[in-house]
C-alpha positions as CSV (number, residue, x, y, z in Angstrom):
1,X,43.5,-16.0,-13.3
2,X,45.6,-15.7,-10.4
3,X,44.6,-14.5,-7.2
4,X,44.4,-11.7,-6.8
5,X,42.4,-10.1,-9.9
6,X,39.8,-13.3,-7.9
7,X,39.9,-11.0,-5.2
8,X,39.1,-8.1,-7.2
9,X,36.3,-9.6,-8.7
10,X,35.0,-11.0,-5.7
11,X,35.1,-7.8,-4.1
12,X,33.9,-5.5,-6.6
13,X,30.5,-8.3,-7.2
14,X,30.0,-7.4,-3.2
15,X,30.0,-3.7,-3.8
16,X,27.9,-3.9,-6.8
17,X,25.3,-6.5,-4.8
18,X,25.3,-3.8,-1.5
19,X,24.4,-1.2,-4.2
20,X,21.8,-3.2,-5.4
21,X,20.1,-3.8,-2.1
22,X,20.5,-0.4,-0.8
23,X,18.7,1.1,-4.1
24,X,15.9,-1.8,-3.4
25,X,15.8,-0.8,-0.1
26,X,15.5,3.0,-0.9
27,X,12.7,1.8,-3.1
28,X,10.8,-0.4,-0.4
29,X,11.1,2.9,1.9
30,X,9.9,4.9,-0.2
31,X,7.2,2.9,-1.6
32,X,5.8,2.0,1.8
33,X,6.3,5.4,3.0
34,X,3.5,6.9,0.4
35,X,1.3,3.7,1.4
36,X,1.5,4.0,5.0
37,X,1.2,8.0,5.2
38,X,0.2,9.3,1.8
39,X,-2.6,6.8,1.2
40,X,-3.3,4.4,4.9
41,X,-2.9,7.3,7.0
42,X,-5.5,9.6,5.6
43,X,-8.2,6.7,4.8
44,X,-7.8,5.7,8.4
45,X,-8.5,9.1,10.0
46,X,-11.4,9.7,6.9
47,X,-13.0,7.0,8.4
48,X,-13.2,7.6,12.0
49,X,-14.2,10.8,11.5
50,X,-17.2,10.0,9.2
51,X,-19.0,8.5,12.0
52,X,-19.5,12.0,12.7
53,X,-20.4,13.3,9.3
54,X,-24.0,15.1,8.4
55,X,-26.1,12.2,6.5
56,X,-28.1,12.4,3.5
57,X,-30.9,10.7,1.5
58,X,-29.3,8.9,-1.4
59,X,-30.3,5.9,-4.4
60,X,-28.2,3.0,-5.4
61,X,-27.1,3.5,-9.2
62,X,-25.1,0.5,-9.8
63,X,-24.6,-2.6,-7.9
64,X,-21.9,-5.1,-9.4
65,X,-19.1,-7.2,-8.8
66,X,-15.5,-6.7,-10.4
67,X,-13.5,-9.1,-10.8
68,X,-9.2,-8.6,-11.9
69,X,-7.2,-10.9,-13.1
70,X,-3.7,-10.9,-12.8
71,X,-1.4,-11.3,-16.0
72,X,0.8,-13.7,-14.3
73,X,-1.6,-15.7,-12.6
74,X,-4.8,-17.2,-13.4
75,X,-6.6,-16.4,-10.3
76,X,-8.7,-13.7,-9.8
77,X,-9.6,-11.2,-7.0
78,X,-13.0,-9.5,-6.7
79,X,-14.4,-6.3,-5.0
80,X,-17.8,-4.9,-4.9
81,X,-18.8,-1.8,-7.1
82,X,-21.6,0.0,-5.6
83,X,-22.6,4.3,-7.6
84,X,-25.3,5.9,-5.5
85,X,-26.3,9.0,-6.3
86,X,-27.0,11.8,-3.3
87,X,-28.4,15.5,-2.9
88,X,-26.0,18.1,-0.8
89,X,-27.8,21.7,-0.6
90,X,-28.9,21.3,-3.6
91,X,-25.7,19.8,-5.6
92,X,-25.7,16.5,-6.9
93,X,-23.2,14.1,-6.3
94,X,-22.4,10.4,-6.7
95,X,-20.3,8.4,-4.3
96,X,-18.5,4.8,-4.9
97,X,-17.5,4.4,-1.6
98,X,-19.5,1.5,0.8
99,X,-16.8,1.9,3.6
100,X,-13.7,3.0,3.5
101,X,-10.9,0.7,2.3
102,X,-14.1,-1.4,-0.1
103,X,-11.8,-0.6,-2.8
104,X,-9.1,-3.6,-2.1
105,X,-9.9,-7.1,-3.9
106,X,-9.8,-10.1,-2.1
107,X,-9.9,-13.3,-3.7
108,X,-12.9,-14.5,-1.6
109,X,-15.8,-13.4,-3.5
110,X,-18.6,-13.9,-1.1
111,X,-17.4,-10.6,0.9
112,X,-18.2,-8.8,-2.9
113,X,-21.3,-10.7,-3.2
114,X,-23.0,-10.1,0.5
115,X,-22.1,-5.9,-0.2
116,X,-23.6,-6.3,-3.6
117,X,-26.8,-8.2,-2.1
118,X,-27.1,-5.7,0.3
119,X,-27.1,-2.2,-1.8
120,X,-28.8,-3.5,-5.2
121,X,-30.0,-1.3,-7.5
122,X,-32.6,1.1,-6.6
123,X,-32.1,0.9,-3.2
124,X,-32.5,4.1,-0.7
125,X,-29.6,4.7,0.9
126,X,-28.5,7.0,3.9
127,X,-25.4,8.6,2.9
128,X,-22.6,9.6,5.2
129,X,-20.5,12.8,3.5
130,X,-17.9,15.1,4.5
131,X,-19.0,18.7,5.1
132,X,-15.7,20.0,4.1
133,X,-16.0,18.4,0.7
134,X,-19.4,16.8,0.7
135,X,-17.7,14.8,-2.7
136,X,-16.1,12.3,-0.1
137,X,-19.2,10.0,0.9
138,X,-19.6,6.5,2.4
139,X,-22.2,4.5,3.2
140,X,-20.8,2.5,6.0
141,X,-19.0,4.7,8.2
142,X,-16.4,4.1,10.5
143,X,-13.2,1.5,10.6
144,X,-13.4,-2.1,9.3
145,X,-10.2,-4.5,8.8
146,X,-9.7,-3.8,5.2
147,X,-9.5,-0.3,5.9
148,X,-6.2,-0.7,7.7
149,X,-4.8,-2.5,4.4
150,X,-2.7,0.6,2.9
151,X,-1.8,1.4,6.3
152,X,0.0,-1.8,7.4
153,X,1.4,-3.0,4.1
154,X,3.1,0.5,3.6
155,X,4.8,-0.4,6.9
156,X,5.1,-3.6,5.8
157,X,7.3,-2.2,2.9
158,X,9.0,0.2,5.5
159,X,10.2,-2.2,7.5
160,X,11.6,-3.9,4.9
161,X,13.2,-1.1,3.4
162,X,14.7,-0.3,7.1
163,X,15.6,-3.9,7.3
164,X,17.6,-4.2,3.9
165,X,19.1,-1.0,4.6
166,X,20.4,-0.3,8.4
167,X,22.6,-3.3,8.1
168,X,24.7,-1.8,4.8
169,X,24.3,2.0,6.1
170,X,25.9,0.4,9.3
171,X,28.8,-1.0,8.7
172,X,29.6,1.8,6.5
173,X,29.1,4.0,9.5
174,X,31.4,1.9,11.8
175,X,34.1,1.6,9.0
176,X,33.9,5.8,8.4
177,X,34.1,6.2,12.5
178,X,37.2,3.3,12.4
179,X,39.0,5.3,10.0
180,X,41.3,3.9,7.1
181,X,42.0,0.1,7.8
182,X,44.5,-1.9,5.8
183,X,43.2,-4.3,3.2
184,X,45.0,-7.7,3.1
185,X,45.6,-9.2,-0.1
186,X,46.0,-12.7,-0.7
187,X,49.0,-14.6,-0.5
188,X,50.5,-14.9,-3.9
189,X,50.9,-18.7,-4.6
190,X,53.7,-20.3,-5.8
191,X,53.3,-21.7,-9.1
């Protein structure tokens, strides 16, 4: 193999790997996009805004933890499931939500445990719910850490996307506004 098809192969692995990381990129963007505004975004401004929703009388239904396991790991995460059931003029609903952003497992099951202590079954409850669509409930309302977890890891994923990107898109930018330049090829060797 003489030089010069090395080149070639060289050069066209490089466009194939800047392909590769722009589609991953892509992906990263637009998976931390729909985290960050299509899932983070609306949680976060459900939740400080349920400090100022109507309340209601409700009853605990189900009080349990749930535990996942991953299929390539052997540790698992836990997170609390807490049904109450609640009355809104006259319609009967039942709500799963303790505060918004309960729903993300941890692997420190003593946060599942104290939530699960603290609504057993049976248990009145005073139920916060939306009067636009008194289906959306919580029990704790307002902002706590873990609500911010869809929120910051879809920018985490953003600005990793951005990251893996701007570089590529770039260069390609500066070499489009440079116009044509002249490719040297390797000295052919003398055999």
């Amino acid at each position: 193999m003489n030089h010069q098809s090395i080149y070639r192969t060289k050069t066209g692995m490089h466009q194939v790997g800047r392909k590769l990381v722009l589609f991953i990129g892509f992906v990263f963007i637009f998976v931390g996009y729909l985290m960050a505004y299509q899932k983070g975004l609306p949680l976060l401004e459900r939740a400080k805004a349920s400090k100022e929703w109507p309340t209601t009388d409700g009853v605990v239904l189900e009080s349990k933890i749930e535990s996942h396991h991953s299929s390539n790991s052997s540790s698992s995460t836990y997170s609390p499931k807490v049904i109450y059931r609640y009355e809104v003029e006259g319609q009967e609903f039942k709500g799963d939500t303790v505060w918004f952003g309960n729903d993300v497992s941890t692997s420190d099951r003593s946060m599942s445990s104290k939530t699960v202590k603290k609504y057993p079954v049976q248990k009145n409850v005073t139920v916060y719910y939306d009067p636009a669509e008194p289906a959306v409930a919580v029990l704790e309302p307002g902002v706590f850490k873990t609500t911010y977890f869809f929120y910051l890891f879809g920018w985490l994923f953003l600005g990793l996307g951005l990251l893996m990107t701007s570089g590529i898109l770039f260069r390609s930018l500066l070499r489009l506004f440079r116009g044509p330049t002249e490719i040297q090829q390797p000295a052919e060797s003398a055999d």
